[in-house]
Backbone as a chain_set.jsonl record, in Angstrom:
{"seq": "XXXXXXXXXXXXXXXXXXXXXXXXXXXXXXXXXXXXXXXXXXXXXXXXXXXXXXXXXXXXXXXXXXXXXXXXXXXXXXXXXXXXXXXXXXXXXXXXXXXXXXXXXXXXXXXXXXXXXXXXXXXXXXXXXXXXXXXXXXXXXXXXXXXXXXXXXXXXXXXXXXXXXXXXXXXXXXXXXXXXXXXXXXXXXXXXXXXXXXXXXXXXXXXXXXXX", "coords": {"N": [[32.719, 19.424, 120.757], [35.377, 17.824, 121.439], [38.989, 18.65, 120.001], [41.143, 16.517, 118.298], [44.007, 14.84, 119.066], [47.432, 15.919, 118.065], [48.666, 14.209, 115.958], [52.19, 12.488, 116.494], [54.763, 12.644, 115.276], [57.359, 11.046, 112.892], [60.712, 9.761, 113.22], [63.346, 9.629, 111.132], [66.328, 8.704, 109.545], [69.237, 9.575, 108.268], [72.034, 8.901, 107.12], [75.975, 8.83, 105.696], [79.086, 8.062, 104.287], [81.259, 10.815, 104.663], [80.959, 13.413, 102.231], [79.453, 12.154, 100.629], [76.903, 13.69, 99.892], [74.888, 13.547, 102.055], [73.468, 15.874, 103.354], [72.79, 17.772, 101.369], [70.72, 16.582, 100.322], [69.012, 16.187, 101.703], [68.462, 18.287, 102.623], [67.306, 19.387, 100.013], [65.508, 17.704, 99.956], [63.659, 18.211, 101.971], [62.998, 20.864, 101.869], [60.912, 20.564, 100.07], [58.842, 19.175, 100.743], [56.257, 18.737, 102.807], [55.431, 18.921, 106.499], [57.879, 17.856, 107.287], [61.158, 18.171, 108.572], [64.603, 18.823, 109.035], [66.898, 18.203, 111.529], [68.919, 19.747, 113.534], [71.912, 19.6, 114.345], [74.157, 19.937, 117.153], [77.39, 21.443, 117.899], [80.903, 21.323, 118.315], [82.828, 22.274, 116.682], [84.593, 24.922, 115.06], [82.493, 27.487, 113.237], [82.421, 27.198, 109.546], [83.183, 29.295, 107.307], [80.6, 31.735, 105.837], [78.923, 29.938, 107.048], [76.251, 29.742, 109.254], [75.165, 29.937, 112.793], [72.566, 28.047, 114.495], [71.353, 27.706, 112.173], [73.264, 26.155, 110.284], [74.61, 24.276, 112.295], [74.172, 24.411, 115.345], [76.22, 25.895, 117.451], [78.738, 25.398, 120.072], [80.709, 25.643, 122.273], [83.169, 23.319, 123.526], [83.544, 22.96, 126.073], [81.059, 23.902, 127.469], [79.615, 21.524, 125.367], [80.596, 18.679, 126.321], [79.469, 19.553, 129.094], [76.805, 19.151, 128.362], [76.886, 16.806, 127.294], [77.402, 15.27, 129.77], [75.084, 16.187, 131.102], [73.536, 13.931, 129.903], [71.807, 15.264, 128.019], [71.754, 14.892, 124.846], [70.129, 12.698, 122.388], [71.713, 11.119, 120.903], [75.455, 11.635, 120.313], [78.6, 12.182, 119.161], [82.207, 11.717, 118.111], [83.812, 12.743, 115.835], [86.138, 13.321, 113.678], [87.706, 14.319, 115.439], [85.991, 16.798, 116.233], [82.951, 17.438, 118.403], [79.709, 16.227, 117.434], [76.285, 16.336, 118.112], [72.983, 15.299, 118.618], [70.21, 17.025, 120.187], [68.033, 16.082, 122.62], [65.613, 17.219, 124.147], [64.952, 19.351, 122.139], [64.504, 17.616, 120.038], [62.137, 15.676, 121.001], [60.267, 17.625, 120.961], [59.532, 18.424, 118.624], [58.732, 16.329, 117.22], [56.783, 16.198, 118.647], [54.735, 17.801, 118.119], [54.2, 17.124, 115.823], [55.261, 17.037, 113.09], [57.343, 15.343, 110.893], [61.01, 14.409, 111.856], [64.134, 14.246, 110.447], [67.29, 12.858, 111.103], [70.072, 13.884, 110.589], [73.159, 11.678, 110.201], [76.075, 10.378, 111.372], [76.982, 6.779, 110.907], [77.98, 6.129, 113.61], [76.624, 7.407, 115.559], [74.287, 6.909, 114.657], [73.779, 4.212, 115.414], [74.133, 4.596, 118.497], [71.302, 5.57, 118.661], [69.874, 4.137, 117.786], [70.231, 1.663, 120.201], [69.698, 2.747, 121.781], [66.863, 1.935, 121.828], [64.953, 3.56, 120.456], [62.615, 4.476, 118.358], [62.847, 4.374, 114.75], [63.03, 5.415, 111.102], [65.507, 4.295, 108.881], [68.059, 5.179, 106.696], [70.755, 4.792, 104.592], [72.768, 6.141, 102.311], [74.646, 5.664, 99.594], [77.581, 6.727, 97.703], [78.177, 6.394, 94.487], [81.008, 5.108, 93.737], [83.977, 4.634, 95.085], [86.122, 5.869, 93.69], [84.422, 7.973, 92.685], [83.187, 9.443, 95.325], [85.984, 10.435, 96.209], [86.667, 12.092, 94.109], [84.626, 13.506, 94.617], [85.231, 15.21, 97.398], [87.119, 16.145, 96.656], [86.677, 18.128, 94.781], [85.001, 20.09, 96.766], [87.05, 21.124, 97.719], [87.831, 22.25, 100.302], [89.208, 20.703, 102.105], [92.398, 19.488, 103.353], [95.162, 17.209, 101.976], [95.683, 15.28, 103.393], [93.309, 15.6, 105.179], [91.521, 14.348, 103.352], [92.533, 11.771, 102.846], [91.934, 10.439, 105.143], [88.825, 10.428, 105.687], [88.609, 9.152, 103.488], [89.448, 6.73, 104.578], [87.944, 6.235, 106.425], [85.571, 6.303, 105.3], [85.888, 4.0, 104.044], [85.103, 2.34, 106.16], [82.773, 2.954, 107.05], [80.828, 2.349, 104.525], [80.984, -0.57, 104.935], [78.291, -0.717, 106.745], [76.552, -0.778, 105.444], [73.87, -2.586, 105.574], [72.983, -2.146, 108.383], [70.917, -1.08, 107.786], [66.961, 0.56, 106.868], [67.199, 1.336, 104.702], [68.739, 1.891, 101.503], [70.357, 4.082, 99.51], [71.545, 5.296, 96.678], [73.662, 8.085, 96.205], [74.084, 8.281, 92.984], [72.91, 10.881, 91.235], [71.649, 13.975, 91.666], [68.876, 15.106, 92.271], [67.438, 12.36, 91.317], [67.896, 10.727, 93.559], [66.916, 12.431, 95.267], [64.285, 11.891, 95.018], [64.323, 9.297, 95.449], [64.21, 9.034, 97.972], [61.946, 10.941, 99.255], [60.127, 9.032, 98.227], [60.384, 7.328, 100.362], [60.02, 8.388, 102.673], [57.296, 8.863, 102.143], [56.004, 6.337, 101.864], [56.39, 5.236, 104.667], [54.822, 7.306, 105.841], [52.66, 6.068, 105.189], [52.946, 3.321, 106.678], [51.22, 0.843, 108.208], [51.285, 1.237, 111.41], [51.666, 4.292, 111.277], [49.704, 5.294, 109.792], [47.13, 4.341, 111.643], [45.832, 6.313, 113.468], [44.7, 7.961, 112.46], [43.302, 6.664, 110.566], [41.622, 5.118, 112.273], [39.946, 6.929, 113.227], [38.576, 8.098, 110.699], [37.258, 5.712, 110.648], [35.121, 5.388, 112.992], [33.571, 7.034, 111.977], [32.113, 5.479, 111.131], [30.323, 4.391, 112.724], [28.945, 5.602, 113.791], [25.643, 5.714, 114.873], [25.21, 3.066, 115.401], [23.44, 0.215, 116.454]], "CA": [[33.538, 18.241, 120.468], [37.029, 18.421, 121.789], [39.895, 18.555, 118.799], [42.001, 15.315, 118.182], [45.221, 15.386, 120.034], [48.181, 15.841, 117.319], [49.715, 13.044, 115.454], [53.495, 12.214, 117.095], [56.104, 12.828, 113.757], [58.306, 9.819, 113.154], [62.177, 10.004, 113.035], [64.472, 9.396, 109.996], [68.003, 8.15, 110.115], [70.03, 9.407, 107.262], [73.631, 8.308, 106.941], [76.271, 8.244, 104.602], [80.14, 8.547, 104.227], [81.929, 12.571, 104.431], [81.079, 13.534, 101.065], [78.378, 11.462, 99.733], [75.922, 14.427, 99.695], [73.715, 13.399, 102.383], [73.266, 17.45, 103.804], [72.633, 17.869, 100.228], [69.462, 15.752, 99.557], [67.855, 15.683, 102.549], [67.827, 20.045, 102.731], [66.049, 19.502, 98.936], [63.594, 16.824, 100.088], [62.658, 19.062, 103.375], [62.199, 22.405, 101.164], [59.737, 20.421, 99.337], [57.907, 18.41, 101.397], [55.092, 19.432, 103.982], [55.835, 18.296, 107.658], [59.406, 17.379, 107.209], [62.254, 19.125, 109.055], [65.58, 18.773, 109.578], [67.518, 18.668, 113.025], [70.399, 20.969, 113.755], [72.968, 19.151, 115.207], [75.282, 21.136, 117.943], [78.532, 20.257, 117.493], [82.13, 21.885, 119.342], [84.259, 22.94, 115.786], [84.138, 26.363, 114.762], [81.99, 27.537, 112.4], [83.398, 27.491, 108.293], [83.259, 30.258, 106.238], [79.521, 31.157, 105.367], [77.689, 29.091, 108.178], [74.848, 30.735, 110.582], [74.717, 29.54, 113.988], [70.962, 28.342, 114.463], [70.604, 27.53, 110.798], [73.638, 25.397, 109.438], [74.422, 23.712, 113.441], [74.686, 24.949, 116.75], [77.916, 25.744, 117.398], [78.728, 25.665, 121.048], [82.282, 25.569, 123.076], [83.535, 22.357, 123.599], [82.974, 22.835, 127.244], [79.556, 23.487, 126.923], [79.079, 20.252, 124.937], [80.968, 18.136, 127.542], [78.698, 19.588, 130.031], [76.038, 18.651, 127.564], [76.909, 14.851, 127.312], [77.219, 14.907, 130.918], [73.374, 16.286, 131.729], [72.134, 13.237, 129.228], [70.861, 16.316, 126.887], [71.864, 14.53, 124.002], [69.676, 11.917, 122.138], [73.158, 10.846, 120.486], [76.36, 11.948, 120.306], [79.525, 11.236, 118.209], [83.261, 12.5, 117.637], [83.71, 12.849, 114.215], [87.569, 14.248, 113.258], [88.092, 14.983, 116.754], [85.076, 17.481, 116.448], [82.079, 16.39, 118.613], [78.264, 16.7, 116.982], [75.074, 16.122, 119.126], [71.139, 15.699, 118.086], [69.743, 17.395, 121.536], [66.646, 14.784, 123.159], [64.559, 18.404, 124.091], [64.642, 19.581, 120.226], [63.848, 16.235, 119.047], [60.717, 15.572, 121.595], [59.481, 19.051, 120.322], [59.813, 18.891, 116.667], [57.439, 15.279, 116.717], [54.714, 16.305, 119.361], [54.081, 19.208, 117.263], [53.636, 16.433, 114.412], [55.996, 17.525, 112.22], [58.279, 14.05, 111.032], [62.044, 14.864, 111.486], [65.126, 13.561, 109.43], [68.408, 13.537, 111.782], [71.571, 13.416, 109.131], [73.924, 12.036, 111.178], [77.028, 9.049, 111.272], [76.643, 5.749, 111.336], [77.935, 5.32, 115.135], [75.392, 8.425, 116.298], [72.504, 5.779, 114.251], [73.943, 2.837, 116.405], [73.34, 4.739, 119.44], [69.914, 5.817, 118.372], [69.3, 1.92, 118.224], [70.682, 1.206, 121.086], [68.32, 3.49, 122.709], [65.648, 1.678, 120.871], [64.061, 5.042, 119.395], [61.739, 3.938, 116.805], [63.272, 5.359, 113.298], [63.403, 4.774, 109.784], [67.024, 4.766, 108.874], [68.433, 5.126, 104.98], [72.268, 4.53, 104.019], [73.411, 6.746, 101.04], [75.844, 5.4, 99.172], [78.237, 7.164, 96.524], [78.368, 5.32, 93.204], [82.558, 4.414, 93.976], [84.904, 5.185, 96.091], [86.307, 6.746, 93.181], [83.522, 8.943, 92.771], [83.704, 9.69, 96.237], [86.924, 10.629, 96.127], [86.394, 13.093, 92.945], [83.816, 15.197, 95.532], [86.125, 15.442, 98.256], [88.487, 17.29, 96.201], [86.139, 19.178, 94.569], [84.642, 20.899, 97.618], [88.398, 22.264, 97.864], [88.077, 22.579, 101.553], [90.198, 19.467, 103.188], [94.02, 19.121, 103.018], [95.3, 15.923, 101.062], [95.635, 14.274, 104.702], [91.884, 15.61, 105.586], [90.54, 13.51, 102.517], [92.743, 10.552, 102.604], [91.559, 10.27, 106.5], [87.868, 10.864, 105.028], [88.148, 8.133, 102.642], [89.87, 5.688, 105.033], [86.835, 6.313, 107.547], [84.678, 5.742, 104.848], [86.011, 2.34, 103.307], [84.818, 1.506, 107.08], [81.054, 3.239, 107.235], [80.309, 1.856, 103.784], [80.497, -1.852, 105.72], [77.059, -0.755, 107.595], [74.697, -0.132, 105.098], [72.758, -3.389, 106.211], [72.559, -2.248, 109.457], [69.983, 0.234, 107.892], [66.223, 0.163, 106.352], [67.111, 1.389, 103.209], [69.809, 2.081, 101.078], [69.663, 4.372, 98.076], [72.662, 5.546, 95.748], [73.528, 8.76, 95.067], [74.393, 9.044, 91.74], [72.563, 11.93, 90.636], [71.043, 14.22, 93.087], [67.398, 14.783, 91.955], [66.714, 11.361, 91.074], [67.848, 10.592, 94.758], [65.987, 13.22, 96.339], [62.692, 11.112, 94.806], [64.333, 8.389, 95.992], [64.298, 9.381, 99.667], [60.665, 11.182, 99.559], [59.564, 7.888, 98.356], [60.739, 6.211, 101.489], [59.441, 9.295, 103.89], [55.753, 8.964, 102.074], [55.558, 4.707, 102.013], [56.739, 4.889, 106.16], [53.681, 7.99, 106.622], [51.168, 5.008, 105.265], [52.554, 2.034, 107.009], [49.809, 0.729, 109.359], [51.592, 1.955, 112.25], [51.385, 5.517, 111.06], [48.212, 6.168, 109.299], [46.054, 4.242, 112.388], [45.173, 7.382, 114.276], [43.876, 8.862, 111.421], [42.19, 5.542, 109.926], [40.43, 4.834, 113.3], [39.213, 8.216, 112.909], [38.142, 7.965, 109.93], [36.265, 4.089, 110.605], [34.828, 5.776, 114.057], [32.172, 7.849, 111.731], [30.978, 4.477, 109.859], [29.688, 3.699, 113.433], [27.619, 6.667, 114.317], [24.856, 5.235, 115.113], [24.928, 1.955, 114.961], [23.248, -0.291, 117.945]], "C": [[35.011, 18.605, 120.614], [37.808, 17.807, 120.18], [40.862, 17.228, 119.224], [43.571, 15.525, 118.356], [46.377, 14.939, 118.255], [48.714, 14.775, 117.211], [50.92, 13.032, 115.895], [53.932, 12.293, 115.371], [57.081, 11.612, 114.055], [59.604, 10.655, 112.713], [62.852, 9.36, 112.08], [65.807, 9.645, 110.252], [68.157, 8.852, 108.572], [71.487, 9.382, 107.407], [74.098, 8.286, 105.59], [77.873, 8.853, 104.938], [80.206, 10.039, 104.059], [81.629, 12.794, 102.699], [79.824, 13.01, 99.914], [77.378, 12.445, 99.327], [74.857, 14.5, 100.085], [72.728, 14.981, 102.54], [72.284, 17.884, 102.901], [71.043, 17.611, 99.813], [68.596, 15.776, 100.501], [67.746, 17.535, 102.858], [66.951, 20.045, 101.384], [65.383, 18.689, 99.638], [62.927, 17.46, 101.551], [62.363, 20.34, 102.936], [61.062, 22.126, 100.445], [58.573, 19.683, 99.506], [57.104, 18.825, 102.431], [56.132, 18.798, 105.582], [56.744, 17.971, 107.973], [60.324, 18.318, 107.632], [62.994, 18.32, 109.429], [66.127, 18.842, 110.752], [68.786, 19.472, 112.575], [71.063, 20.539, 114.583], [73.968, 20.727, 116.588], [76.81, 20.367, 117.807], [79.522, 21.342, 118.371], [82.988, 22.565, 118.357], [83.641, 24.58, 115.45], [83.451, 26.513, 113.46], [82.537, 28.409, 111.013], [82.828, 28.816, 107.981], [81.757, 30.357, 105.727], [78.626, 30.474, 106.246], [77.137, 30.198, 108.986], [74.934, 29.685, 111.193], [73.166, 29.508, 114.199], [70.606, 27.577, 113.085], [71.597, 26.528, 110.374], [74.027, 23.928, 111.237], [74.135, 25.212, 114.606], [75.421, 24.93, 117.505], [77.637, 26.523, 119.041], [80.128, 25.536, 121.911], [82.102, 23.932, 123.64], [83.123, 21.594, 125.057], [81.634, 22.51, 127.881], [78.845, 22.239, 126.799], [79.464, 18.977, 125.486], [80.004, 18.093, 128.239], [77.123, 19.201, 129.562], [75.596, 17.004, 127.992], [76.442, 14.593, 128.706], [76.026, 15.104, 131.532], [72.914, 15.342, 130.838], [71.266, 13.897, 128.574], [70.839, 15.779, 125.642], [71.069, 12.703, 123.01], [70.691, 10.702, 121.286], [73.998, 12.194, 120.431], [77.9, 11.923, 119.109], [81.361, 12.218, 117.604], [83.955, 11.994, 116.488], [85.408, 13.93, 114.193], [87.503, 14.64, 114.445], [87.336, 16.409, 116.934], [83.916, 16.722, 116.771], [80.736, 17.032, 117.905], [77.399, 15.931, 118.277], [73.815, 16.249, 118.709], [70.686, 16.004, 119.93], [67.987, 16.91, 122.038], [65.636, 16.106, 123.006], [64.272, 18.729, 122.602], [63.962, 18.455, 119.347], [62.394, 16.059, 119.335], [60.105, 16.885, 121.18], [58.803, 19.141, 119.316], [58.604, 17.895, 116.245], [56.725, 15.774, 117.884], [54.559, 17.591, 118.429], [53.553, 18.695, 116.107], [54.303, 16.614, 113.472], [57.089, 15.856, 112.304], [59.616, 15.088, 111.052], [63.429, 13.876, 111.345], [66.533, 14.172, 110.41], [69.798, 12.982, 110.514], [72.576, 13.216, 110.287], [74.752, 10.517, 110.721], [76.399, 7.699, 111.566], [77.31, 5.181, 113.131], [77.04, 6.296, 115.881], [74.113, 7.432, 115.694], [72.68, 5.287, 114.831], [73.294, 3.259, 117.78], [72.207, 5.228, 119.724], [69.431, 4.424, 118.685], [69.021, 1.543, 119.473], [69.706, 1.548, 122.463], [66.732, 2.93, 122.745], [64.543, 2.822, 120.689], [63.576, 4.02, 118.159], [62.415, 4.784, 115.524], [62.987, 4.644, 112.396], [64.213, 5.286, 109.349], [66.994, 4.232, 107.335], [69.942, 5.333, 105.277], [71.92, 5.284, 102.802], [74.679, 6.164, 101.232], [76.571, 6.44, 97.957], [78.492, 6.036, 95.72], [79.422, 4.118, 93.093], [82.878, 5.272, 94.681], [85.855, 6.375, 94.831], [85.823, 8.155, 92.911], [83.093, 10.117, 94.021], [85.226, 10.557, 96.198], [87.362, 11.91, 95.461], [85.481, 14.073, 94.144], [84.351, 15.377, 96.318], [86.549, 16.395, 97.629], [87.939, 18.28, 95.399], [85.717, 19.932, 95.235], [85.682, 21.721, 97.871], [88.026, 22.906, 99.499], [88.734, 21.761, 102.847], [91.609, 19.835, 102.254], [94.234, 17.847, 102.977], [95.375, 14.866, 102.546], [94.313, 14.243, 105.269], [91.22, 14.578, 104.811], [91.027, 12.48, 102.508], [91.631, 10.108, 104.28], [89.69, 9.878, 106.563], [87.542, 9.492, 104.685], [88.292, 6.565, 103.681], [88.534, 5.468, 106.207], [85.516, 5.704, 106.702], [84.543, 4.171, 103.993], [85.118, 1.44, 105.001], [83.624, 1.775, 107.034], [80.492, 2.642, 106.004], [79.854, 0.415, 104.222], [79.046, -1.813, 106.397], [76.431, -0.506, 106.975], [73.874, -1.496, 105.173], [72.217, -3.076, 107.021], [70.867, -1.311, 109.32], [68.581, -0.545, 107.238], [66.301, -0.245, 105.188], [68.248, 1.676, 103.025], [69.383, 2.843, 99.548], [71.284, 5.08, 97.803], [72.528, 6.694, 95.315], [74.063, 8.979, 94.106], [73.594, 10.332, 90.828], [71.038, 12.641, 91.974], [69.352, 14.894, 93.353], [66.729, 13.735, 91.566], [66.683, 10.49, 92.638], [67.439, 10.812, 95.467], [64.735, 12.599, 96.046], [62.83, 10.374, 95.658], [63.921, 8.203, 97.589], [62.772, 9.551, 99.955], [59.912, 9.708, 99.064], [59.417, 7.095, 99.705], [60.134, 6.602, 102.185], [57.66, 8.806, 103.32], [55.699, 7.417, 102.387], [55.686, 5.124, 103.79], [55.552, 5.977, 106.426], [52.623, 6.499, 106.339], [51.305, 4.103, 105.885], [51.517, 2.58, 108.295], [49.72, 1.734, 110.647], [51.357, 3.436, 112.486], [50.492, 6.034, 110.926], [47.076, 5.275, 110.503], [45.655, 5.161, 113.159], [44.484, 8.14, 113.36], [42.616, 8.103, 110.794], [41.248, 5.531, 111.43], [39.688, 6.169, 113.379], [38.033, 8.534, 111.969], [36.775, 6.243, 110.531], [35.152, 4.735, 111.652], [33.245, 6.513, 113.146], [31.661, 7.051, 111.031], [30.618, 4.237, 111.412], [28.591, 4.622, 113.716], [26.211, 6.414, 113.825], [24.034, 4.038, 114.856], [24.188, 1.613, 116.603], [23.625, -1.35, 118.27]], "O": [[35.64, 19.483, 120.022], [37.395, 16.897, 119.46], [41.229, 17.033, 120.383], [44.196, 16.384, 117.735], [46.15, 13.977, 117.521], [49.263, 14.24, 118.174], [51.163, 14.22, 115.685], [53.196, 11.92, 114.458], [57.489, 11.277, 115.167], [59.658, 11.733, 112.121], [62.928, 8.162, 112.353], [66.323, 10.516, 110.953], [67.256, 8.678, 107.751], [71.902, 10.298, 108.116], [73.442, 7.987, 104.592], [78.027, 9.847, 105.647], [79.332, 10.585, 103.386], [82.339, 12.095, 101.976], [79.49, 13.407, 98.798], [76.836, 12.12, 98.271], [73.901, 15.013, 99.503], [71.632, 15.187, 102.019], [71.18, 18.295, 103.255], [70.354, 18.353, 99.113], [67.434, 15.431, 100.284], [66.703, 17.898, 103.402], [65.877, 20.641, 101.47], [64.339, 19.212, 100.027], [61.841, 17.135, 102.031], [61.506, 20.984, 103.542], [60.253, 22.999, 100.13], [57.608, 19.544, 98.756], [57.788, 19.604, 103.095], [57.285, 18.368, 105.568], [56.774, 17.644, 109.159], [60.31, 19.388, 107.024], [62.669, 17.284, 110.008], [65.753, 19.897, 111.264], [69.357, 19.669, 111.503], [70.945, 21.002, 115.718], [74.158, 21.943, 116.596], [77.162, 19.195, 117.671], [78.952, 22.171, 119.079], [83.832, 23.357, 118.777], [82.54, 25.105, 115.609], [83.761, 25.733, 112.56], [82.921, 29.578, 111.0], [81.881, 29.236, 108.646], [81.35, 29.332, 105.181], [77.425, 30.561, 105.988], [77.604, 31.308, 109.245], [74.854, 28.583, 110.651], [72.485, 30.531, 114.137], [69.587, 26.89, 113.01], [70.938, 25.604, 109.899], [73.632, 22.769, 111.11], [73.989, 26.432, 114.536], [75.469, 24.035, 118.349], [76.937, 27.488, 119.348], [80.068, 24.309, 121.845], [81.05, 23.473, 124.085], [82.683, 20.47, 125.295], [81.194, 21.529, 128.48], [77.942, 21.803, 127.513], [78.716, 18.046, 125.189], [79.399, 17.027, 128.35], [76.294, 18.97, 130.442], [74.701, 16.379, 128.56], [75.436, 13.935, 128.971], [75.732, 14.359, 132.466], [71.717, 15.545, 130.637], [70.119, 13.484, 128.405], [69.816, 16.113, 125.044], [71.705, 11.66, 123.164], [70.319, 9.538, 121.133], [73.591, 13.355, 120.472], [77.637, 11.355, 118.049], [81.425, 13.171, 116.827], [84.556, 10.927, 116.361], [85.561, 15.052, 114.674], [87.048, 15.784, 114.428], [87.88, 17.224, 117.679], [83.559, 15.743, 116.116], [80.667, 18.257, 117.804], [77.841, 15.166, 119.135], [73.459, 17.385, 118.394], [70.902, 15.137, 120.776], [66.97, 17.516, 121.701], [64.924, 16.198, 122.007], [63.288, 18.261, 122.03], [63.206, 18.452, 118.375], [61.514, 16.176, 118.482], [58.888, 16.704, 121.195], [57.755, 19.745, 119.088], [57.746, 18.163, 115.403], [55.555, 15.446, 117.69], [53.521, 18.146, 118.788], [52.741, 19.287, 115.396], [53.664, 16.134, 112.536], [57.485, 15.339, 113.348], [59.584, 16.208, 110.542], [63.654, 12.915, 112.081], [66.851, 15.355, 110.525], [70.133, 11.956, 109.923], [72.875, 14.075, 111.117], [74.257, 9.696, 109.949], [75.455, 7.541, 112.34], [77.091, 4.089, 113.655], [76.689, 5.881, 116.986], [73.076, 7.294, 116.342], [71.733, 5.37, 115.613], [72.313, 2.693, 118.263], [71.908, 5.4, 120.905], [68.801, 3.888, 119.596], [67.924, 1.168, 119.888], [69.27, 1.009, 123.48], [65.767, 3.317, 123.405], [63.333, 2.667, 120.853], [64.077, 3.18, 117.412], [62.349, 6.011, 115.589], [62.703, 3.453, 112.524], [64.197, 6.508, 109.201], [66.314, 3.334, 106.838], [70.272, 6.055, 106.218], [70.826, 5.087, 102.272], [75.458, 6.067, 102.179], [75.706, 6.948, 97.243], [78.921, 4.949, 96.109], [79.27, 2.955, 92.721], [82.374, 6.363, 94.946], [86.16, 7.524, 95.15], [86.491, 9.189, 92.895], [82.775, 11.287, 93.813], [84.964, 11.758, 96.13], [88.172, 12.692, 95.96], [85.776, 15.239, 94.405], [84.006, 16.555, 96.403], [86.368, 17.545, 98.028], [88.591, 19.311, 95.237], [85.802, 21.018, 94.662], [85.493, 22.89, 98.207], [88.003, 24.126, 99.658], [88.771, 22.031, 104.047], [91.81, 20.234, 101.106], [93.642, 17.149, 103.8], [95.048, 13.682, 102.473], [93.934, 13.209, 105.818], [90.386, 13.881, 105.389], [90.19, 11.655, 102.142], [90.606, 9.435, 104.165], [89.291, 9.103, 107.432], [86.673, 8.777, 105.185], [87.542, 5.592, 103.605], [88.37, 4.363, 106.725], [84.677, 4.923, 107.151], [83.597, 3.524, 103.546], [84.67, 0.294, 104.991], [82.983, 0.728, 106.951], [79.359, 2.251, 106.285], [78.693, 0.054, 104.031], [78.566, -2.923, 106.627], [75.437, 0.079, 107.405], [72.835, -1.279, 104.549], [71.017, -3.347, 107.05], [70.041, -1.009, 110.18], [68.609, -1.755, 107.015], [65.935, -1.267, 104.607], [69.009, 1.802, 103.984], [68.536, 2.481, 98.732], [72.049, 5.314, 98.738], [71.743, 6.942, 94.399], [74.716, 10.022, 94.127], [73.931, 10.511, 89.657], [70.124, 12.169, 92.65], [68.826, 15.084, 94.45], [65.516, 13.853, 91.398], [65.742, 9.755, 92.936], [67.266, 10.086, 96.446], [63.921, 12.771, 96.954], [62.054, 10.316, 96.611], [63.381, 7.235, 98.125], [62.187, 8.723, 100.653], [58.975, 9.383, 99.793], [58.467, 6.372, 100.005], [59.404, 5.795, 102.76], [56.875, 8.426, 104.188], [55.194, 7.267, 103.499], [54.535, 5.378, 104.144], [55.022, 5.636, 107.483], [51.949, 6.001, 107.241], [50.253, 3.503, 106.106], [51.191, 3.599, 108.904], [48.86, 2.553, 110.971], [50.954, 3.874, 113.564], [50.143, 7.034, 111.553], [45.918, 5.591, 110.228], [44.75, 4.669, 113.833], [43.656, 8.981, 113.712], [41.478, 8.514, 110.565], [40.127, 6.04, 111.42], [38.514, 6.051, 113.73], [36.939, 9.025, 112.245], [35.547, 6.236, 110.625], [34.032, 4.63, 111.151], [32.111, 6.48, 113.623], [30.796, 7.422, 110.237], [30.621, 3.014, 111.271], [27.419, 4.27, 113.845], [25.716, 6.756, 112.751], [22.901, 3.868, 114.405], [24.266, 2.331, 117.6], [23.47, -1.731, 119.43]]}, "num_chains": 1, "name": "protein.A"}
């Protein structure tokens, strides 16, 4: 009896203003969840203090990622502070035929052109509580200059406007009751119909054996 060809992995949108703590919530809900991985953006800025190449992006020369855009390697794109990021199409098609779902953390104009593409996803908005609150983690990370975070915030009075454009929307105010929040969303989207029918017809397939 030949083996049943691997389940396809669905794609997750997460979004959220500089600061909100998406990075944050979606590295806990993929250390603790089966099948779930993260993408690794490539991006053009140099890498901070502390980062691994491979593990936090894939940090590549500017040139490079130019010549990137220009072969259509990129499943999106997006220049962010005049540093560009990239989810790479090959890595992505990999990560779901292997079955594995994967969660791209990425801006709301890199989700648009996910859309645009019409890629099937399920996309989540994080919000921060206030802009105040917001505002308070900026300056606690202590790694922008007072013009990096006003610039930050002013970008984000504009990405907060799109959380319709998304499935879901969840709030973080506290960052283990959020991380439920999220794996909630990833387990309901494995059962809709869409998802669990290769497995259900599977399953129904042995109430027929041997019917006439």
């Amino acid at each position: 009896m030949s083996s049943s060809p691997t389940p396809r992995g669905q794609l997750f949108v997460v979004s959220a203003p500089s600061g909100t703590g998406k990075t944050t919530l979606v590295e806990s809900l993929v250390a603790s969840m089966p099948h779930l991985r993260m993408s690794r953006s490539y991006t053009s800025r140099q890498a901070r203090v502390g980062e691994v190449d491979g593990v936090d992006y894939h940090f590549v020369s500017r040139q490079r990622f130019e010549a990137m855009i220009a072969g259509d390697q990129f499943l999106e794109w997006a220049d962010i502070y005049g540093d560009l990021y990239g989810t790479s199409q090959v890595d992505t098609e990999r990560i779901q035929s292997e079955g594995d779902d994967l969660v791209l953390v990425i801006d709301v104009q890199g989700a648009r052109k996910i859309r645009r593409r019409g890629v099937p996803v399920v996309s989540v908005f994080v919000m921060p509580p206030s802009l105040d609150v917001l505002e308070s983690r900026l300056r606690g990370r202590s790694t922008d200059s007072e013009a990096q975070i006003q610039r930050r915030l002013e970008v984000a009075r504009e990405e907060v406007r799109a959380f319709h454009e998304y499935d879901f929307v969840v709030v973080n105010d506290e960052i283990g009751a959020s991380v439920e929040r999220i794996r909630a969303i990833v387990t309901a989207a494995r059962l809709t119909l869409a998802a669990a029918t290769p497995a259900a017809e599977r399953i129904a397939a042995t109430f027929s054996v041997g019917e006439e």
